[in-house]
N, C-alpha and C positions, 0 to 999 in steps of 0.2 A: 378488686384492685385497690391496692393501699395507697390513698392521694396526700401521704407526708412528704415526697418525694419533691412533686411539679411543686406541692405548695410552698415547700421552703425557697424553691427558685422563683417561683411566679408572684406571690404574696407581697412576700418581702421586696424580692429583685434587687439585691442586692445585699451579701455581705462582705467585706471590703476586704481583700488579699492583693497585695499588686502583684497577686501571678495571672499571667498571663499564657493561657494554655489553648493553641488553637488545635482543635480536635480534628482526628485523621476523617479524610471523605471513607472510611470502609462502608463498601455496599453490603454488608454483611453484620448488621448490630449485632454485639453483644447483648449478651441478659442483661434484661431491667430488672435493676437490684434495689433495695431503700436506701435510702440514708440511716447509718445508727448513731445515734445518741444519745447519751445520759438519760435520766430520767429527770436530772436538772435542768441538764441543757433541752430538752422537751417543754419544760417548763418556760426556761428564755424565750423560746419559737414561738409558744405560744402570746404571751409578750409580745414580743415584736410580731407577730401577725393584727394583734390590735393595734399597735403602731401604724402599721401599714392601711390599714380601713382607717382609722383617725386622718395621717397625713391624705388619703384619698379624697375623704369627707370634707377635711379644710379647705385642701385646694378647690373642691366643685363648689363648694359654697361660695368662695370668694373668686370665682372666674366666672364670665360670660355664658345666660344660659344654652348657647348658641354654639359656644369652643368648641373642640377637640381639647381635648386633655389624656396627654400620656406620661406618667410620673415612675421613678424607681423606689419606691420604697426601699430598697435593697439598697440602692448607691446611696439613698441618702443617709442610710443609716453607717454604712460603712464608714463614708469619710467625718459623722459627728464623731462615731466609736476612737478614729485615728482622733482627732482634736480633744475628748472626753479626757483621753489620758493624760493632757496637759492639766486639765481644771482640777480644781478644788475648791473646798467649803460648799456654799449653797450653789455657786453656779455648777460643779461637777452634779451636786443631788438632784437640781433641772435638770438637768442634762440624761442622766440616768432616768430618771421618772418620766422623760419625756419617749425616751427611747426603750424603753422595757416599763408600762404603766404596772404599777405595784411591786415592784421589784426593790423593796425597801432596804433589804438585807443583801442584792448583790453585791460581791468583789469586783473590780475593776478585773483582777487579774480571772475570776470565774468569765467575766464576760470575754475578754481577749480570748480565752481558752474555747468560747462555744464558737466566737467567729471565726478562729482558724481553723475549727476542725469543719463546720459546715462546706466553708468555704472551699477547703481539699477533697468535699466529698463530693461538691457539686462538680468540681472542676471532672473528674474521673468516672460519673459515671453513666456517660453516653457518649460513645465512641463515634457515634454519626454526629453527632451534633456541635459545631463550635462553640464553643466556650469561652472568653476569656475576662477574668475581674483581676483588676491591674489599681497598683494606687501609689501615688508618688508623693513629698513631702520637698518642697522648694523651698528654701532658704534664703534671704538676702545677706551677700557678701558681707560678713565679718561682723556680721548680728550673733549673738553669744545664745546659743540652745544649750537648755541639760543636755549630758550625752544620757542620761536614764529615757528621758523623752525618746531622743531617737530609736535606741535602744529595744524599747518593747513596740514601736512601730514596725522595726525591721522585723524584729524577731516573730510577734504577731500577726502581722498584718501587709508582711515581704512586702514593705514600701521602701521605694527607688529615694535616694534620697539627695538632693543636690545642692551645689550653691550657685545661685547665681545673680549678677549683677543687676540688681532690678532698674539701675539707672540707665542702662544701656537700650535705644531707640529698638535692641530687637530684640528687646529680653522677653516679651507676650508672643512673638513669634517662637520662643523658644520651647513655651510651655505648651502654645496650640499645636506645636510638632508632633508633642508626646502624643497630646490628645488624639489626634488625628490620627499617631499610628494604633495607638490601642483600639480604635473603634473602627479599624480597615477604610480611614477616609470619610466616613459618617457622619461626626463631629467635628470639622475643621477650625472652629475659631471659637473657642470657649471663654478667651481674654481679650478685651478692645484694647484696654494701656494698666497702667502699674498705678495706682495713688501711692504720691510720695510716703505716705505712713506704714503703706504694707511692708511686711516683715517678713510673713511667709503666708505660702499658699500649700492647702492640703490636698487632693483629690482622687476620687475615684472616677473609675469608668467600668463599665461592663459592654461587654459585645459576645450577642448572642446569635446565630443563626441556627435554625430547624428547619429539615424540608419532614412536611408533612408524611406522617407514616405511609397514607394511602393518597399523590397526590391529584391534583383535579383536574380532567381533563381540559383543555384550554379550549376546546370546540366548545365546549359546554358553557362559556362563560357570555353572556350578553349583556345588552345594558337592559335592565330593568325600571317599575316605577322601586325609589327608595324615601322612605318619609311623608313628609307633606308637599308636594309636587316637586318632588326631588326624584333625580334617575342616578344609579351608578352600576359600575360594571360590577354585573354576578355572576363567581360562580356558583359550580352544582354539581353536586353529588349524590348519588345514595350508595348509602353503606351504613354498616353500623358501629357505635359512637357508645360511651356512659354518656346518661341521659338522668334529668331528674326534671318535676315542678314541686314548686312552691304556687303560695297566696301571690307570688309576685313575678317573678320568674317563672321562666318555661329556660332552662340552662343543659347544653353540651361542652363533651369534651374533649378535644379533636387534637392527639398525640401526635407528637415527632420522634423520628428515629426509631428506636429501640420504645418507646412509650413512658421514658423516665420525664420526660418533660415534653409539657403540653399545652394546648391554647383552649382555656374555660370563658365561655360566650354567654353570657345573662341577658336573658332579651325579657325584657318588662312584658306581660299579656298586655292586649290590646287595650283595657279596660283600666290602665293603667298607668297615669303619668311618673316621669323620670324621678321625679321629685320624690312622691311617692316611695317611686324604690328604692332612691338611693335611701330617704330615712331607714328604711328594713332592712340595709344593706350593711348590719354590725359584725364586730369578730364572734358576737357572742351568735347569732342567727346563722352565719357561715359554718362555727361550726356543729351545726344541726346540719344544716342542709347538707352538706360536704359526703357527709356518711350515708344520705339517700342516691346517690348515684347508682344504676343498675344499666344493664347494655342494652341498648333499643337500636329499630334499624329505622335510618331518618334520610327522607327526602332531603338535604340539605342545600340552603342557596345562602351565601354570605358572600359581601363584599369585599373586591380587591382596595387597597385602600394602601397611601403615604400620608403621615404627619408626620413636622418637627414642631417638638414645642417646648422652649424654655421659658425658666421662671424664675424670680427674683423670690429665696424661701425665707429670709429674715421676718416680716412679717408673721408667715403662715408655722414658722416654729415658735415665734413667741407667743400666736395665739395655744398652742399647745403645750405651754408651758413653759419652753425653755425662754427665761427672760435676761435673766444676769450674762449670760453669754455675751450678747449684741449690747451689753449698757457699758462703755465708755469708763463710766465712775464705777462699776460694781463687779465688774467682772472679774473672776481669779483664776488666769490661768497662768499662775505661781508654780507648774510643772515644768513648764516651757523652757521659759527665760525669769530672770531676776526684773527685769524692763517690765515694766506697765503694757498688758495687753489685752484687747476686746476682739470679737468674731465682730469684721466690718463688712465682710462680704459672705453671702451663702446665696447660690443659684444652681440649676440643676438644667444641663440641655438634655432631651432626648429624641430619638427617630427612631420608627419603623413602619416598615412596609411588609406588605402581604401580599402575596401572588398564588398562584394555580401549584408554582413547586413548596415554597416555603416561606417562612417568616425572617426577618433580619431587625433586629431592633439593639440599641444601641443607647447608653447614656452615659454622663459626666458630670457629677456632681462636685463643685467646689468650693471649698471654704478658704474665704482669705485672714490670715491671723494681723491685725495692724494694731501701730503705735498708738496708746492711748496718749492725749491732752494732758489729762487731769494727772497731776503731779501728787507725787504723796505730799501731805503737808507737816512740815517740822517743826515745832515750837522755838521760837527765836523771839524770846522774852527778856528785852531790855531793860531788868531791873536791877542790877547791883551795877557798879563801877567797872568801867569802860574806856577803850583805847578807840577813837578815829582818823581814820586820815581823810583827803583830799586831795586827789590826783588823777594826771591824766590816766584815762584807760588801753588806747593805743601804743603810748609809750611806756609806761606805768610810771611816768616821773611824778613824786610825790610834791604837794604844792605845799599842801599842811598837814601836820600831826599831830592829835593830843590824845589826853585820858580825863578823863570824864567822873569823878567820885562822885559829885553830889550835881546831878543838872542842876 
């Protein structure tokens, strides 16, 4: 079984279209079919699959050894991709380098072209399963956008695009609406308030549910010991599963719907701390391992389990390079607008839960675009002969006026 499929949805998790396509309940899957693309855009995936173990790595390193941590590589990548297309000079080249590592010689407009065709392909090809990646583009009332910017958002990336009042007490309720409805109620509140300098806000979301190809009987599920004197509720099943080990892992992989997308479980051997794993846990190890999968039949007991968990990503993209973005004085995203602007907000929510029918999980990555401070500076070099006045400024009545030849 060919795993390009689950892995461009599961991997990445995320590439950014704001369509939103919620997939019919038929009890009757369609064939699981791949995804096809270029031998370029093969090459993108593969890319952004290291993106996606990078952004995984940053975040566990720099969170609590203790957390829960559930991240979109997918969304996050989507709504830089919408943003990407405003920058220029060095901050566009972080930005690309960050989000595709060695992708020296992409086009903007090649990458646009792999994220809307992945993106239509993910949407369409599991009939059991809901779907939907949505991405909207908010505007502050009577702030001047290229319309080329908007332009290849829409066109690209079928982002909604709107303006709205940021100064109005219910303007973040306006945009947690959206949020809410793209993720079926998941996500309710993505925005606390507006900082006056925001300008605009970019975002994606994705909302995904799967009920397990073969689900679990609910009699079967008990609470268990889990960890180091920890209990949770387990289910259990046997049946059989693609199965692989490594030095490190003992890993299955437990399909939904039709089997185009699926949930892969890495469980470290015993003899073996997290840490440990996650270092052997690279794109370039994955994919060796990926290709050893073969069908085995497995006693299996995994936990039911809810987390939400958001995160503040400005840090964790500048350790990955992308720097000029978020700096105030350096950033150029000279696509946008003519106005002076920096990436001042980037945070990413996400949920999911897992039960005995299926998985439901859910994210919202957004990027806020604000007013920089730092003004261009223009030479105003008082050295030849000169005219001053001296007057009120309220009224403009002038008090005094001269000219200046020789101070």
């Amino acid at each position: 079984m060919k795993l390009l499929a689950w892995m461009a949805a599961l991997a990445i998790t995320s590439l950014c279209t704001s369509c939103q396509k919620a997939k019919s309940e038929s009890k009757e899957p369609n064939p699981r079919k791949d995804i096809v693309l270029t031998e370029a855009q093969k090459q993108l995936l593969n890319r952004q699959n290291d993106f996606a173990f990078r952004f995984f790595h940053q975040i566990h390193t720099n969170e609590r050894a203790d957390a829960n941590i559930f991240v979109s590589p997918l969304s996050a990548s989507l709504c830089l991709s919408m943003l990407m297309n405003g920058a220029d000079g060095a901050t566009y080249s972080e930005m690309m380098q960050t989000l595709s590592p060695e992708a020296k010689t992409v086009d903007i407009k090649e990458y646009n072209a792999f994220a809307r065709n992945l993106v239509n392909q993910l949407l369409e090809i599991d009939n059991t399963t809901r779907l939907g990646i949505a991405n909207s583009i908010w505007v502050n009332r009577s702030f001047p956008v290229f319309d080329a910017f908007i332009r290849v958002n829409r066109t690209m990336y079928n982002a909604e695009v709107r303006s709205l009042d940021f100064t109005l007490p219910n303007a973040p309720d306006t945009i947690n609406e959206w949020c809410t409805d793209k993720t079926h109620g998941l996500i309710s509140k993505a925005l606390d308030k507006i900082p006056s300098d925001a300008r605009m806000f970019l975002i994606n979301s994705i909302y995904f549910k799967g009920a397990w190809s073969t689900p679990f009987d609910k009699s079967d599920t008990r609470s268990e010991p889990f960890g180091r004197g920890g209990t949770a509720e387990m289910m259990h099943q046997k049946d059989s599963y693609l199965y692989a080990e490594n030095e490190y892992f003992a890993m299955a992989h437990l399909p939904y719907g039709n089997e185009t997308f699926g949930m892969t479980i890495l469980l470290p051997h015993a003899d073996k701390t997290m840490d440990e794993c996650m270092a052997a846990l690279t794109a370039e190890n994955w994919r060796k391992w990926e290709h050893s999968f073969g069908m085995m039949s497995l006693d299996l007991k995994m936990p039911k389990l809810q987390i939400r968990y958001d995160r503040d990503l400005i840090s964790d993209m500048q350790a990955l390079g992308m720097k000029q973005a978020f700096d105030s004085a350096q950033a150029d995203f000279s696509k946008i607008s003519s106005a002076g602007l920096f990436t001042g907000l980037l945070k990413q929510l996400t949920y999911l839960n897992v039960d005995e029918d299926s998985t439901e999980a859910a994210a919202v990555t957004m990027g806020g675009v604000f007013l920089t401070s730092v003004r261009r500076v223009v030479p105003f070099h008082v050295n030849r002969p000169y005219i001053l006045m001296i007057r009120e400024r309220s009224t403009g009545a002038i008090l005094f006026m001269g000219k200046v030849m020789q101070p």
